[in-house]
MDTraj code that builds the backbone (N, CA, C; nanometers):
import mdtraj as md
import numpy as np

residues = "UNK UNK UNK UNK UNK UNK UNK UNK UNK UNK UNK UNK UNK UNK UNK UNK UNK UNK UNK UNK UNK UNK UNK UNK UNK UNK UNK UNK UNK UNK UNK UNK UNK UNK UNK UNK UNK UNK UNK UNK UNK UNK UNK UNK UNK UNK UNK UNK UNK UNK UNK UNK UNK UNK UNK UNK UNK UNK UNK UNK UNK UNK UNK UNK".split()
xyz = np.array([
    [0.3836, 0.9111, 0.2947],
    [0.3592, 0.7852, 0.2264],
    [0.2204, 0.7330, 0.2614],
    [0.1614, 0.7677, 0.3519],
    [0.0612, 0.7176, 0.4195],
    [-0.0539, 0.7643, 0.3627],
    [-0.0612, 0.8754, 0.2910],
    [-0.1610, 0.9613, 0.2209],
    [-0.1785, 0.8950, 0.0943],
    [-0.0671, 0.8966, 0.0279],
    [-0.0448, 0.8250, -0.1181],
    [-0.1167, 0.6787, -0.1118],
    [-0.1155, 0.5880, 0.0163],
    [-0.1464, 0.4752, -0.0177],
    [-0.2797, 0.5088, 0.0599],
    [-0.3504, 0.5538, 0.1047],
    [-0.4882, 0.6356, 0.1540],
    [-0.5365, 0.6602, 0.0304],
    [-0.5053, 0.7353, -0.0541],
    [-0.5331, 0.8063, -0.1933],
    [-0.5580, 0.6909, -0.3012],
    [-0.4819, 0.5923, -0.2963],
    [-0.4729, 0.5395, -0.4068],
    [-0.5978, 0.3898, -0.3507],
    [-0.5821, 0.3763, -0.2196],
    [-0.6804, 0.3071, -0.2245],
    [-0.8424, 0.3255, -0.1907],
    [-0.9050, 0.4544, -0.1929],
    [-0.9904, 0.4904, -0.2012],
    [-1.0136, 0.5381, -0.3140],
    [-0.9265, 0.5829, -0.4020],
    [-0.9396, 0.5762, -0.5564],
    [-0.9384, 0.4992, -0.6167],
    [-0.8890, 0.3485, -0.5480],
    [-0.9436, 0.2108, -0.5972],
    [-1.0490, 0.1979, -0.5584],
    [-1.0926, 0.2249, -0.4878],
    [-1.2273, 0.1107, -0.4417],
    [-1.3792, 0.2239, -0.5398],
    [-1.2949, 0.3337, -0.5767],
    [-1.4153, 0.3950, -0.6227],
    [-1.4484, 0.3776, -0.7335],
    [-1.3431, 0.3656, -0.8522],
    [-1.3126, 0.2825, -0.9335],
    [-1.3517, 0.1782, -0.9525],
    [-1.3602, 0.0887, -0.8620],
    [-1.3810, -0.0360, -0.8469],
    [-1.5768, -0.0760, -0.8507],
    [-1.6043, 0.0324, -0.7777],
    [-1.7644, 0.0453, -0.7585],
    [-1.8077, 0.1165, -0.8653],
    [-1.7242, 0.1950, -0.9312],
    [-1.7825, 0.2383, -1.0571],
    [-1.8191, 0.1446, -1.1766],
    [-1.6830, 0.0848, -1.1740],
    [-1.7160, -0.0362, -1.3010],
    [-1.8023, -0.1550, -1.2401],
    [-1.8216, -0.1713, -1.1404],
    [-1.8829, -0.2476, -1.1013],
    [-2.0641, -0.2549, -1.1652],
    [-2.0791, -0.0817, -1.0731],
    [-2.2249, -0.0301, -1.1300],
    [-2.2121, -0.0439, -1.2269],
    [-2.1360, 0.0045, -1.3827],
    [-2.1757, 0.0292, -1.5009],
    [-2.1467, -0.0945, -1.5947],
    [-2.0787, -0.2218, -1.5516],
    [-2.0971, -0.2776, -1.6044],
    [-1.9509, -0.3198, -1.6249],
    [-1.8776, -0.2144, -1.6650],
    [-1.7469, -0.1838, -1.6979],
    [-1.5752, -0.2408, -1.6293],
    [-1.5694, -0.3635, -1.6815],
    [-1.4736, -0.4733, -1.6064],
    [-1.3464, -0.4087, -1.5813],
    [-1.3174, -0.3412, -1.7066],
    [-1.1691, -0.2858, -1.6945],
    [-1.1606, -0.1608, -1.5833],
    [-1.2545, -0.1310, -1.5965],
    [-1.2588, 0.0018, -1.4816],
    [-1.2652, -0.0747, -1.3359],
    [-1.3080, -0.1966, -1.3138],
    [-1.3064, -0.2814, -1.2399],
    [-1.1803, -0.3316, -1.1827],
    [-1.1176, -0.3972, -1.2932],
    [-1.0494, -0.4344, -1.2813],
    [-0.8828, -0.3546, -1.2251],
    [-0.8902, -0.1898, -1.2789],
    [-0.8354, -0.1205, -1.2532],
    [-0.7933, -0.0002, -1.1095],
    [-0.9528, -0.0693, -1.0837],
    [-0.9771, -0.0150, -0.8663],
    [-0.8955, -0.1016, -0.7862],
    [-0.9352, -0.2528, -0.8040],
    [-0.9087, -0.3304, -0.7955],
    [-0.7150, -0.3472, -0.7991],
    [-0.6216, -0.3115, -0.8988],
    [-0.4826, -0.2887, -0.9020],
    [-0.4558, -0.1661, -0.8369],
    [-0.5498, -0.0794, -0.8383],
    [-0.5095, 0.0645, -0.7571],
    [-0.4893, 0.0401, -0.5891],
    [-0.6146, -0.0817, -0.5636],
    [-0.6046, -0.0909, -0.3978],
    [-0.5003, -0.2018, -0.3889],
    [-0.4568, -0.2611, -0.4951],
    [-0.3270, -0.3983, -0.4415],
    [-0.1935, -0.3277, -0.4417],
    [-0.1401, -0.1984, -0.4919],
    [-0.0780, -0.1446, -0.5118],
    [-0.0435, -0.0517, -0.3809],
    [-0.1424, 0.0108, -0.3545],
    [-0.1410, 0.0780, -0.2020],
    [-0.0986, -0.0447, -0.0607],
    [-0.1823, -0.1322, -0.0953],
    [-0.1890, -0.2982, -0.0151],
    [0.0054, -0.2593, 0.0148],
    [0.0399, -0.3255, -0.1198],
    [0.1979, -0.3377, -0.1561],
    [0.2851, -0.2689, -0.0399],
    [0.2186, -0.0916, -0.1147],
    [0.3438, -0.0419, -0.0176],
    [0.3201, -0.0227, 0.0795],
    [0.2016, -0.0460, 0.1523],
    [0.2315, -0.0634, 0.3238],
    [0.2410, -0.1267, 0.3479],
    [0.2543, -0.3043, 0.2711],
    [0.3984, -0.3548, 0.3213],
    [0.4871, -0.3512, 0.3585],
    [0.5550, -0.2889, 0.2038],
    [0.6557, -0.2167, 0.1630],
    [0.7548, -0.1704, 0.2751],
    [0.6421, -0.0295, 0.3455],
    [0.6820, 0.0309, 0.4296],
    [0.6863, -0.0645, 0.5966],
    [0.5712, -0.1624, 0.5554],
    [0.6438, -0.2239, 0.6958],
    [0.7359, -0.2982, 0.7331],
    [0.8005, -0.3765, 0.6396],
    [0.8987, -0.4111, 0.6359],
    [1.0173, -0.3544, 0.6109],
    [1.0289, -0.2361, 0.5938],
    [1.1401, -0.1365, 0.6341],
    [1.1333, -0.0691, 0.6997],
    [1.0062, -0.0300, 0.8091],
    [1.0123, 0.0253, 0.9176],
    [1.1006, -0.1319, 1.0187],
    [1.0544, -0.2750, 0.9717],
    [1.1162, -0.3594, 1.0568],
    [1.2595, -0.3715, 1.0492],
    [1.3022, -0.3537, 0.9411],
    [1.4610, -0.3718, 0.9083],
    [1.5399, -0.2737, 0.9625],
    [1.4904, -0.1138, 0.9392],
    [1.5617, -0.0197, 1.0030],
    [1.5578, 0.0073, 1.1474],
    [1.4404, -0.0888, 1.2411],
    [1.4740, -0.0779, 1.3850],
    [1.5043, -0.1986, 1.4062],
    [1.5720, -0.3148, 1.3212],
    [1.6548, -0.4104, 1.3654],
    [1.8371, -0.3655, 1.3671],
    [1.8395, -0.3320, 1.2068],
    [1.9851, -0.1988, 1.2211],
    [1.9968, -0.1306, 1.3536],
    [1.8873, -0.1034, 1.3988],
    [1.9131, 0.0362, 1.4756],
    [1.9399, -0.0229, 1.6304],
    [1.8817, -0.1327, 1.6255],
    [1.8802, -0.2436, 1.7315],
    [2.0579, -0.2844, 1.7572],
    [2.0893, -0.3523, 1.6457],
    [2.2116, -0.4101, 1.6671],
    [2.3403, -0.3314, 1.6330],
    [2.3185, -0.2218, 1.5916],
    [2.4017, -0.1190, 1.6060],
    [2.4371, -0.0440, 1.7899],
    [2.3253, -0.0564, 1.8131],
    [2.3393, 0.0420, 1.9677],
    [2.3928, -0.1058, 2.0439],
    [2.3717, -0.2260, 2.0410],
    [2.4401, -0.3636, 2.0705],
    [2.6105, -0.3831, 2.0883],
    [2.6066, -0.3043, 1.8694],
    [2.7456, -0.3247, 1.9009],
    [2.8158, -0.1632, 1.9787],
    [2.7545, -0.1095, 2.0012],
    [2.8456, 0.0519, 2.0300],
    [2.8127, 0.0225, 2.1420],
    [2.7795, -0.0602, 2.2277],
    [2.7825, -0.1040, 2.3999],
    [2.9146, -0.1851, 2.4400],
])
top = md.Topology()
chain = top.add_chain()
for i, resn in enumerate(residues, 1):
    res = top.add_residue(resn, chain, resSeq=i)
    for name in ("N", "CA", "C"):
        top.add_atom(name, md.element.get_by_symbol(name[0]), res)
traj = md.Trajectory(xyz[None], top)
Protein backbone atom coordinates (compact mmCIF):
# COMPACT_ATOMS: atom_id res chain seq x y z
CA UNK A 1 0.00 0.00 0.00
CA UNK A 2 2.80 2.18 0.70
CA UNK A 3 4.14 2.14 -2.91
CA UNK A 4 0.70 2.87 -4.43
CA UNK A 5 0.37 5.98 -2.30
CA UNK A 6 4.36 6.79 -3.06
CA UNK A 7 3.32 6.34 -6.79
CA UNK A 8 0.41 8.22 -6.90
CA UNK A 9 1.80 11.04 -5.12
CA UNK A 10 4.79 11.69 -7.03
CA UNK A 11 2.68 11.25 -10.03
CA UNK A 12 0.79 14.03 -8.55
CA UNK A 13 3.12 16.41 -7.93
CA UNK A 14 4.53 15.82 -11.47
CA UNK A 15 1.46 16.43 -12.94
CA UNK A 16 0.97 19.10 -10.94
CA UNK A 17 4.37 20.90 -12.12
CA UNK A 18 3.55 20.03 -15.48
CA UNK A 19 0.37 21.98 -15.76
CA UNK A 20 1.71 24.34 -13.79
CA UNK A 21 4.74 25.03 -16.41
CA UNK A 22 2.43 24.81 -19.40
CA UNK A 23 -0.11 26.71 -18.38
CA UNK A 24 -2.52 23.85 -18.23
CA UNK A 25 -5.05 24.05 -15.04
CA UNK A 26 -6.71 20.79 -15.49
CA UNK A 27 -3.51 18.95 -15.60
CA UNK A 28 -3.03 21.00 -12.50
CA UNK A 29 -5.64 20.49 -11.08
CA UNK A 30 -5.42 16.73 -11.60
CA UNK A 31 -1.66 16.31 -9.65
CA UNK A 32 -3.12 18.09 -7.27
CA UNK A 33 -6.33 15.13 -6.68
CA UNK A 34 -3.66 12.49 -7.40
CA UNK A 35 -1.57 13.73 -4.20
CA UNK A 36 -5.04 14.23 -1.95
CA UNK A 37 -5.92 10.83 -2.80
CA UNK A 38 -2.60 9.14 -1.74
CA UNK A 39 -2.87 11.96 1.40
CA UNK A 40 -6.42 9.91 1.98
CA UNK A 41 -5.17 6.56 2.15
CA UNK A 42 -2.46 6.96 4.49
CA UNK A 43 -4.88 8.01 6.55
CA UNK A 44 -6.88 5.53 5.62
CA UNK A 45 -4.30 3.14 6.57
CA UNK A 46 -3.59 4.88 9.76
CA UNK A 47 -6.46 4.67 11.20
CA UNK A 48 -6.78 1.06 10.74
CA UNK A 49 -3.49 0.29 11.66
CA UNK A 50 -5.07 2.24 15.05
CA UNK A 51 -8.26 0.28 15.28
CA UNK A 52 -6.73 -3.12 14.65
CA UNK A 53 -4.10 -2.68 17.58
CA UNK A 54 -6.91 -1.39 19.77
CA UNK A 55 -8.96 -4.91 18.86
CA UNK A 56 -5.87 -6.54 19.40
CA UNK A 57 -5.37 -4.64 22.66
CA UNK A 58 -8.67 -5.50 24.25
CA UNK A 59 -8.95 -8.81 23.06
CA UNK A 60 -5.60 -10.12 24.84
CA UNK A 61 -7.48 -7.94 28.04
CA UNK A 62 -10.32 -9.99 27.69
CA UNK A 63 -8.46 -13.62 27.21
CA UNK A 64 -6.50 -12.60 30.62
Amino acid sequence: MSDDNTRDKLKGKAKELIGKATGDKSKEREGKADQAKAAARKKAAAVRDRVDGAKESLKRRNDS
